[in-house]
C-alpha positions in Angstrom: -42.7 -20.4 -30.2 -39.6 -18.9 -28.4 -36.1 -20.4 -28.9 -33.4 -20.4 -26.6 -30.9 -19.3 -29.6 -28.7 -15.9 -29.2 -27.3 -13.5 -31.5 -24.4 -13.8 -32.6 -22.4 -10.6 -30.8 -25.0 -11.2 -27.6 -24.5 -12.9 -24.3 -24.9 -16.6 -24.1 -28.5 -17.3 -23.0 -27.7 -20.8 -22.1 -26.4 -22.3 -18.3 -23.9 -24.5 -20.7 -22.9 -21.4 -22.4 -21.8 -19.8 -20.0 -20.0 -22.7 -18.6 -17.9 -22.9 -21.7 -17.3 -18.9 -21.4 -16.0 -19.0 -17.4 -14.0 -22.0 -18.4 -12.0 -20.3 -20.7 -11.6 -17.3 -18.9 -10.1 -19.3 -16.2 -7.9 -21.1 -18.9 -6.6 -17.6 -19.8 -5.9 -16.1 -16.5 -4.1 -19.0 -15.8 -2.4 -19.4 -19.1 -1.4 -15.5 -18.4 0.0 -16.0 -14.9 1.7 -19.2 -16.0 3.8 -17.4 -19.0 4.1 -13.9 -17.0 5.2 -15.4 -13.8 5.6 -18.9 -12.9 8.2 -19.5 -16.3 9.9 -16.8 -14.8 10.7 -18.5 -11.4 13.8 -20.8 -12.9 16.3 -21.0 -9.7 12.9 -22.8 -7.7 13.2 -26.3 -8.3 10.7 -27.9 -5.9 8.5 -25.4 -7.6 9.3 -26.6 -11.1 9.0 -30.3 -10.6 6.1 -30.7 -8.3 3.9 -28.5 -8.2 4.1 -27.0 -12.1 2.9 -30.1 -13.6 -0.4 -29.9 -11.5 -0.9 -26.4 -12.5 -0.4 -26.9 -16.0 -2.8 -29.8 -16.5 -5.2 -28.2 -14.7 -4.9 -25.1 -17.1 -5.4 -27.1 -20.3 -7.9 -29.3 -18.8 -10.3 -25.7 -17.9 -9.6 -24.8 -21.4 -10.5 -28.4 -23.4 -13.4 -29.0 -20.7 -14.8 -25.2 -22.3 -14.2 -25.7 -25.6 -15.8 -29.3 -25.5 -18.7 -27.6 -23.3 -18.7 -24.7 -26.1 -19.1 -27.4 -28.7 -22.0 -29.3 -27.1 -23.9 -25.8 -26.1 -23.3 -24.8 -30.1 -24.7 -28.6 -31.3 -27.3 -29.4 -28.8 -29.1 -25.7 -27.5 -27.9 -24.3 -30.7 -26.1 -21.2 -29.0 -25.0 -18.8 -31.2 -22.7 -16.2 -29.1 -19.6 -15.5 -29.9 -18.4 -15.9 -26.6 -19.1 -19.5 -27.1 -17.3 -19.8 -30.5 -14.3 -18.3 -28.6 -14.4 -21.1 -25.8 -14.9 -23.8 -29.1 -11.6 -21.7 -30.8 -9.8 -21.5 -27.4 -10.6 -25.4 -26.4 -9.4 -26.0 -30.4 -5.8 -24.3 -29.3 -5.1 -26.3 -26.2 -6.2 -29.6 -27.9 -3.4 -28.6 -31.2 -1.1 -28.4 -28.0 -1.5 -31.5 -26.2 -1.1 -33.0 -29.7 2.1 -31.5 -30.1 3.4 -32.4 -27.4 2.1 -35.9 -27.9 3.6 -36.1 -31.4 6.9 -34.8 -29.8 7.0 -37.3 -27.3 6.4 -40.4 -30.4 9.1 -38.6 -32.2 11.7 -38.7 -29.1 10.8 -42.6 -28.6 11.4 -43.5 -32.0 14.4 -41.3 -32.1 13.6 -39.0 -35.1 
């Protein structure tokens, strides 16, 4: 009987884990180019309000979608690479972030 399961410091041998592994290396080129360059650009307003907001969600959403795909490929097809626990650690960063701000957002309401 062969299982699907990987070592720990191999590739992912599952299609799901290496979803979870390209979605988080799209979360970090992004989350690179946002802080190198596009925090930079401060005397762009159009940029800043409009299109900034799109950007960003779609960066945290590549890195919760991997670490939740990480998760399930860890659970489910019991994957074992530690690519994969990255994506789980990485999708466990951005969700501590939307949190925060979350909880900053509650605190500025009730005026804390």
């Amino acid at each position: 009987m062969e299982t699907t399961a990987s070592h720990f410091l191999g590739k992912p041998h599952t299609r799901l884990g290496w979803w979870s592994v390209w979605l988080e290396v799209v979360f970090i080129v992004m989350f690179i180019i946002n802080v190198a360059v596009l925090l930079l650009l401060t005397d762009e307003t159009f940029w800043r309000g409009s299109i900034l907001p799109f950007y960003a969600i779609t960066m945290l959403l590549c890195g919760l979608a991997g670490g939740v795909v990480g998760l399930v490929t860890v659970i489910r097809q019991h994957e074992r690479s530690s690519l994969v626990w990255l994506a789980i650690l990485t999708g466990l960063f951005v969700l501590l972030l939307v949190l925060n701000e979350l909880w900053q957002g509650v605190q500025l309401l009730l005026g804390t």
